[in-house]
C-alpha positions as CSV (number, residue, x, y, z in Angstrom):
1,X,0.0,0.0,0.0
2,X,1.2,3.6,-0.9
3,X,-0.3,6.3,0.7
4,X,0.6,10.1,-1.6
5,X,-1.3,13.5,-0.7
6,X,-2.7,14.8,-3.9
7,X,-5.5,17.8,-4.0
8,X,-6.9,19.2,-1.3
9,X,-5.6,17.3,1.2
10,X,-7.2,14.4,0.1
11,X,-4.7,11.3,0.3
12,X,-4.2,8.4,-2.7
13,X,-3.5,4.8,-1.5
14,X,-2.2,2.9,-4.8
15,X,-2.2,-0.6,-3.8
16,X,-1.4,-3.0,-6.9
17,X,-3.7,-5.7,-6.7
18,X,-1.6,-7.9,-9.4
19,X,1.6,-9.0,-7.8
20,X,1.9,-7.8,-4.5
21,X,3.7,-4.6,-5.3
22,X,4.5,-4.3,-8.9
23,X,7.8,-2.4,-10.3
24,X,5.5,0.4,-11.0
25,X,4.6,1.2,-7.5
26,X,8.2,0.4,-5.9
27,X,9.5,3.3,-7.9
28,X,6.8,5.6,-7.1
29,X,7.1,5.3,-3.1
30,X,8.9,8.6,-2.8
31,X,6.9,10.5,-5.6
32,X,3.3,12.7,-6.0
33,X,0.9,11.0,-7.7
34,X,-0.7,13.1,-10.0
35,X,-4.5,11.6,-11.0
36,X,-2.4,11.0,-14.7
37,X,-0.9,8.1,-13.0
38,X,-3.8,5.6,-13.2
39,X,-3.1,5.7,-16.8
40,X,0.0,3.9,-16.3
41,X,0.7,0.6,-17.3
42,X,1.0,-1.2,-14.7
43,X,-0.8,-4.5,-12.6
44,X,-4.4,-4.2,-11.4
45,X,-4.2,-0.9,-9.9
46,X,-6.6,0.1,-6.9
47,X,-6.7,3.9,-5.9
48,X,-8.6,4.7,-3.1
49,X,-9.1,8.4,-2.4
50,X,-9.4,8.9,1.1
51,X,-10.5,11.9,3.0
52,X,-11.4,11.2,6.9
53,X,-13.2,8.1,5.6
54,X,-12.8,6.5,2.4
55,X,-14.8,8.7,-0.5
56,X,-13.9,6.4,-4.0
57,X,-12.3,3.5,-5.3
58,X,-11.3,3.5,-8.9
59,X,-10.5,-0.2,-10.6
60,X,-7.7,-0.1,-13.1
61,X,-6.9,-3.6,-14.7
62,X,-4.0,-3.6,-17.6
63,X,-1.7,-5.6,-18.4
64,X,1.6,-5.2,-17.1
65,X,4.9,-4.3,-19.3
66,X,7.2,-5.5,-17.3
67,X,7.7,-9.0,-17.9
68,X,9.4,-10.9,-21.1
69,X,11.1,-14.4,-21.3
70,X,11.8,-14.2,-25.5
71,X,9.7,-16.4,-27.4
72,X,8.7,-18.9,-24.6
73,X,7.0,-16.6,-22.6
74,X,3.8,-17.6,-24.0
75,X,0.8,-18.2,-21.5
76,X,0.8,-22.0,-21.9
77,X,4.3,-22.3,-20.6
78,X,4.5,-19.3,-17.6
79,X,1.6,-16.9,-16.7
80,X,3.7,-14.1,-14.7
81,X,0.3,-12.9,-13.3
82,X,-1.4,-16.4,-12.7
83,X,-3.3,-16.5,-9.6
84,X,-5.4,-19.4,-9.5
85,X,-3.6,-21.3,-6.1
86,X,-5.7,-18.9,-3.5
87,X,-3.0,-20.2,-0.1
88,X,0.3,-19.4,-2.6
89,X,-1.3,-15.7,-4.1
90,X,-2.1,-14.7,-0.2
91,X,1.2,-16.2,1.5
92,X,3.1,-14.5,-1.5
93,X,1.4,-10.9,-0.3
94,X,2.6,-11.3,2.7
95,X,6.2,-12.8,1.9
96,X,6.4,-9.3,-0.6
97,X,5.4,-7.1,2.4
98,X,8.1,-8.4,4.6
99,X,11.1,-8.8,2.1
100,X,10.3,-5.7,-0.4
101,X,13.2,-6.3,-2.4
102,X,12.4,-9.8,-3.4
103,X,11.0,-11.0,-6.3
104,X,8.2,-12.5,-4.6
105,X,6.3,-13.6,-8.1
106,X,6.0,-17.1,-10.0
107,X,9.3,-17.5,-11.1
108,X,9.9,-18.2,-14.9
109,X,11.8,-21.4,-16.3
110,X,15.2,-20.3,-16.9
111,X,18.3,-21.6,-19.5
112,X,18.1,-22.8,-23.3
113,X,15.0,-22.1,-25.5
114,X,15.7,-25.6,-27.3
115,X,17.3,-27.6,-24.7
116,X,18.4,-31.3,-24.9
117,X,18.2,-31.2,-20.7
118,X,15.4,-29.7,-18.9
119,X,15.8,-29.9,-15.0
120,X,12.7,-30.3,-13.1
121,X,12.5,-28.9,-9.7
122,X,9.6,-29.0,-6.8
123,X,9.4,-25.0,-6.0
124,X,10.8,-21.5,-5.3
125,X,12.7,-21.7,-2.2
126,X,11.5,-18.3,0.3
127,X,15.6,-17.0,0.1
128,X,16.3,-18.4,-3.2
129,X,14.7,-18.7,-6.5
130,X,11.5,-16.5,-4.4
131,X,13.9,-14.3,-3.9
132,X,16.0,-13.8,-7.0
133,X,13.6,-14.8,-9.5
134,X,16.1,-17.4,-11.1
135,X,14.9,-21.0,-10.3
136,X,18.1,-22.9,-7.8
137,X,19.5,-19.5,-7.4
138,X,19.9,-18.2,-3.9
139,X,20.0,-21.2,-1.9
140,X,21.4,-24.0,-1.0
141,X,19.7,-26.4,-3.3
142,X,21.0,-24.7,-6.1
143,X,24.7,-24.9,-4.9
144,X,25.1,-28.7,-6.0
145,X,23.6,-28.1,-9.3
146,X,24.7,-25.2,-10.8
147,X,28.6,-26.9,-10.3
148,X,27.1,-30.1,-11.6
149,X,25.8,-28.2,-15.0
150,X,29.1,-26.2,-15.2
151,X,31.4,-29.3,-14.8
152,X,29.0,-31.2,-17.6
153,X,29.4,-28.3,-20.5
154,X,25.6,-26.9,-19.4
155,X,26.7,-23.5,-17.7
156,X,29.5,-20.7,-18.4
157,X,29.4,-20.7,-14.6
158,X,29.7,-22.5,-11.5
159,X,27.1,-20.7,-9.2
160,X,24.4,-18.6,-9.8
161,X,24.0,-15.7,-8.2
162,X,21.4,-13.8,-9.6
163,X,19.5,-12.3,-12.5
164,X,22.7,-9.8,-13.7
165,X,25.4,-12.8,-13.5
166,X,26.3,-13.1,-16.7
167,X,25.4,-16.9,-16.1
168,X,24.3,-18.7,-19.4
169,X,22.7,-22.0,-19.8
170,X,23.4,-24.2,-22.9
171,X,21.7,-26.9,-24.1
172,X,19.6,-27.0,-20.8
173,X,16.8,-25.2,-18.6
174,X,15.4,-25.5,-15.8
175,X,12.1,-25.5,-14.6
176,X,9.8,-25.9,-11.4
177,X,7.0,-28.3,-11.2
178,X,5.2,-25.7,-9.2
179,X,6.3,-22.1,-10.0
180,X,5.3,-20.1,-6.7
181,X,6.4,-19.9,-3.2
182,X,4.3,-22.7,-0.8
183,X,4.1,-22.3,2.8
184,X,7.0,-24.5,4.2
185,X,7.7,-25.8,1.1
186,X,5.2,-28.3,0.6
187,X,2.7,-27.6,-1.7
188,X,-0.6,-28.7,-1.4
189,X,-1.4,-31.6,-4.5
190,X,-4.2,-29.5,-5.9
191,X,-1.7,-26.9,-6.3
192,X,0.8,-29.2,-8.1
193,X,-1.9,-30.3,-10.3
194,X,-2.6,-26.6,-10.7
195,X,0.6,-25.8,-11.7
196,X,1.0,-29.0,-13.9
197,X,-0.5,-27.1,-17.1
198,X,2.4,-25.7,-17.4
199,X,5.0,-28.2,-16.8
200,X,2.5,-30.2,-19.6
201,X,3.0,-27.2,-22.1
202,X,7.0,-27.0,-21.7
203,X,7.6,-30.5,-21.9
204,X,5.5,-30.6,-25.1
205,X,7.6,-28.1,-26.8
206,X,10.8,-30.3,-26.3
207,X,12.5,-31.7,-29.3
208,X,13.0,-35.7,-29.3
209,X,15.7,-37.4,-27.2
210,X,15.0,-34.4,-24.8
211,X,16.1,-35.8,-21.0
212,X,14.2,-34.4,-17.9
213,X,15.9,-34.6,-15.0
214,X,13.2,-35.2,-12.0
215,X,14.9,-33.6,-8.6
216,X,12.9,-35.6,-5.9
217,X,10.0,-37.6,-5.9
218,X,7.1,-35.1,-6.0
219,X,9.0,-33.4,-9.5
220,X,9.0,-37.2,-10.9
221,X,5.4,-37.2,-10.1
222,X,4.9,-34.4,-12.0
223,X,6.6,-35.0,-15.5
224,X,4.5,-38.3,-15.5
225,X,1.7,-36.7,-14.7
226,X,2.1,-33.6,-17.5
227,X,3.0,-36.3,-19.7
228,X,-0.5,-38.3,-19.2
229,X,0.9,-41.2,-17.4
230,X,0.4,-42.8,-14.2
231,X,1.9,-43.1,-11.2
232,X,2.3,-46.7,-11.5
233,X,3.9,-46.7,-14.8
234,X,7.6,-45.3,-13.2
235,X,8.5,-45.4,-9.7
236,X,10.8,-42.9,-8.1
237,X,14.3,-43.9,-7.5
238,X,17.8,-42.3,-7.4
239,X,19.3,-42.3,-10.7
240,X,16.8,-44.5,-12.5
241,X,15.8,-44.2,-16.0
242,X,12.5,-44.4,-17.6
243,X,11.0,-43.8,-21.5
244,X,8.7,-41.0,-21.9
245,X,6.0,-40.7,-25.0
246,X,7.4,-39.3,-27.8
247,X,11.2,-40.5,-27.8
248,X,12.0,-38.2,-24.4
249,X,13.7,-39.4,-21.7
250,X,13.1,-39.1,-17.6
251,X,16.2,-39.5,-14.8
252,X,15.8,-39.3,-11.3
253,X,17.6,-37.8,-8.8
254,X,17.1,-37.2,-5.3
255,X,16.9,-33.7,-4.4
256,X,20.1,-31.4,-4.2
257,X,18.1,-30.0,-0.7
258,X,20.6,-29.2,2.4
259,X,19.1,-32.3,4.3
260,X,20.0,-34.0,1.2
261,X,23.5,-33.5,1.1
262,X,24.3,-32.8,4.5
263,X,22.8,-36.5,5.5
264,X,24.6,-37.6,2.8
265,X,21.4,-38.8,1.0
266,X,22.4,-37.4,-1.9
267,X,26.7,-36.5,-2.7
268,X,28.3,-35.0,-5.2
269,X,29.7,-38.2,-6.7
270,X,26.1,-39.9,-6.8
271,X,24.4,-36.2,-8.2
272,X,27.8,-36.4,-11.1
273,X,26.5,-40.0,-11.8
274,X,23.5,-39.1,-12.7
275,X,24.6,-36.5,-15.4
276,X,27.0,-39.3,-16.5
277,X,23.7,-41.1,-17.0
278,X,22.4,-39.0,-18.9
279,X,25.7,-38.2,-20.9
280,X,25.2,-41.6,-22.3
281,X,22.1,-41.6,-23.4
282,X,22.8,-38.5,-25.5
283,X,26.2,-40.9,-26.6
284,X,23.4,-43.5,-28.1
């Protein structure tokens, strides 16, 4: 909510009703706004104009410029102002109002337009992707990964560190199976079967011999499920390979969570195996 005097000592609240507080309105917190302003393109604008008591609301809906992710960016794959999970829109409001700075939005697949790899996460981490808008970038999870993508040709870089790195993906992106921020990290499965329109859309766009790489059980579940099969048709396991419709390819890899690698569920010698996995089936 920004609150701005304006005429007559009547005072404007702008409050973007899109996501949380859109660019628009974090560079505005120190400026006047003029009544021009609600022609501005910008996120579901409210403007209440208060005097004592509220006096009017005026409803502003366009859609917002802000956003671009070249030629993929197409509904099907990644709605930046999708909505539809009630629990992650509300806990994302208030994650946004407690960490202004972060990016606090669904967070777009990242890497290769025409990949041969696409990596499949579960979700934005609150201090990572949430944070940086990069999936794996951030936290910990995304320690292990990035170096595993960098020592296999993928990445120009070791770590990721945020949207300005220079980092480049080749040959690879990365995706979640759920693109917003749950509530302890577990999302709900009607949000994952939300979500899962999406997943279905990217993984349709992928070339033959494409490999997904599943990272934990709940991502497995959904790339079989975006790709119409059943649960029963490929069970979870570390390092495991299963055929996919249309020549692709799915691995399996534990997550590259803290718990993870700290319990030594998952090391860096059994996370390089897998690539090596999936090295050779490119080698076929």
């Amino acid at each position: 909510m920004l609150g701005n005097p304006i005429h007559g000592g009547l005072t404007a609240a702008l409050e973007c009703q899109g996501w949380r507080e859109c660019r628009f309105c974090m560079e505005q917190k120190s400026a006047l706004l003029p009544t021009s302003s609600l022609a501005t393109p910008h996120t579901f604008i409210k403007l209440t104009i208060y005097k004592g008591s509220t006096m009017g609301v005026i409803q502003n809906a366009v859609k917002s410029p802000f956003f671009s992710i070249k030629s993929m960016a197409s509904n099907q794959i990644f709605n930046q102002e999708c909505r539809d999970c009630g629990r992650l829109d509300d806990f994302l409001c208030e994650v946004k109002r407690k960490y202004p700075d972060y990016h606090a939005r669904p967070v777009a697949p990242f890497g290769d337009e025409q990949p041969k790899l696409l990596v499949v996460g579960l979700a934005p981490g609150i201090h990572g992707a949430n944070a940086t808008g990069r999936p794996f970038t951030g936290d910990y999870a995304g320690i292990l990964l990035y170096h595993a993508l960098y020592q296999f040709g993928y990445s120009n870089h070791p770590i990721s560190e945020g949207q300005e790195d220079g980092l480049v993906l080749t040959a690879c992106r990365i995706t979640n199976a759920v693109k917003c921020l749950p509530p302890q990290n577990k999302p709900t499965g009607q949000e994952i079967n939300t979500c899962n329109r999406y997943l279905n859309a990217e993984i349709a766009q992928m070339r033959e011999g494409t490999v997904i790489l599943a990272l934990g059980s709940i991502a497995h579940q959904a790339v079989l499920k975006a790709c119409g099969l059943k649960l029963k048709d490929a069970s979870f396991g570390h390092n495991r390979l299963h055929r996919l419709p249309n020549s692709r390819y799915l691995v399996d890899s534990y997550h590259s969570s803290r718990y993870n690698v700290q319990t030594k569920r998952l090391t860096e010698e059994m996370f390089h195996d897998v690539f090596r996995s999936i090295a050779g089936i490119f080698d076929r």
